[in-house]
N, C-alpha and C positions, 0 to 999 in steps of 0.2 A: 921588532918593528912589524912581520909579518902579522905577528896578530893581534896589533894594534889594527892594521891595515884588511885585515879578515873580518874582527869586530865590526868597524866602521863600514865594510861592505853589506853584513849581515844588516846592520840597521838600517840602511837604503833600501836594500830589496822586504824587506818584510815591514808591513802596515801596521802590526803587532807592534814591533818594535819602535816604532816609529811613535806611538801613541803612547808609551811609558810615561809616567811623572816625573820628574828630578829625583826622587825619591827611589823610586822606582829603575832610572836607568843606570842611577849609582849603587844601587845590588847588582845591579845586573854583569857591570863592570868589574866591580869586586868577586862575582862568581867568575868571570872571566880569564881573573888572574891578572889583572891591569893594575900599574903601578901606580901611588895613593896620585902621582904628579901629573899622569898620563888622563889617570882620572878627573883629576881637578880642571884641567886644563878641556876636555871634552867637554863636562858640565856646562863648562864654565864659555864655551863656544870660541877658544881662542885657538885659532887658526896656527898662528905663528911660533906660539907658546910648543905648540905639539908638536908641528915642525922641527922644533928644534929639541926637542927633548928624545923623538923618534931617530931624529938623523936625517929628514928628508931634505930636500933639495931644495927651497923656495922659488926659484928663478928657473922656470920653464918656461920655452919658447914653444911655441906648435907651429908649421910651418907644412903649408900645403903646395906644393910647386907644381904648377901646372904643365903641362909636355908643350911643347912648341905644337901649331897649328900645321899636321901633316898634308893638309888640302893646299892646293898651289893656289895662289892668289888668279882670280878671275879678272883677267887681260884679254882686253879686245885683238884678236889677230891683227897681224898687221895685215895690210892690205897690198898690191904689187902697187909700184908707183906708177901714176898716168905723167904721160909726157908734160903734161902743165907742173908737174910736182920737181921735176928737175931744177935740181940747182945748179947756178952758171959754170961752175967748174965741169959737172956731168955735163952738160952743155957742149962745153968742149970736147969733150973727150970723144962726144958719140960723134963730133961734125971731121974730129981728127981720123976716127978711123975707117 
């Protein structure tokens, strides 16, 4: 699998490679050492085929989790209360004591 996985990396980084004929990228394979099924299945651009033929995985998730927001939420101070702001219960209590 690894170099299947090596080939395939070789051919994205290089414009060389990338610019091969069918002809051309099926020598290339076969100099490789690439199995005739491994091969077909590249040519041939089937994904799933090679997948499976490799052993790979098909079903990856990617998943990026972002951290909780460490800044505290922007809240207005509270303010002292004015004697208008009392509610009737406080009321009492200040007239009680």
């Amino acid at each position: 699998m690894s170099n299947v996985v090596d080939l395939l990396e070789r051919l994205g980084q290089s414009s060389r490679l990338q610019a091969l004929s069918g002809e051309q990228l099926a020598q290339e394979l076969s100099r490789a050492g690439m199995d005739p099924a491994v091969q077909a299945a590249i040519l041939a651009q089937r994904a799933r085929q090679l997948e499976e033929l490799i052993g790979a995985s098909s079903n990856v998730c990617c998943l990026v989790h972002a951290p909780q927001d460490d800044e505290p939420d922007e809240q207005q101070p509270e303010q002292p209360a004015k004697d208008n702001d009392l509610t009737l219960s406080d009321r009492r209590v200040a007239r009680a004591g």
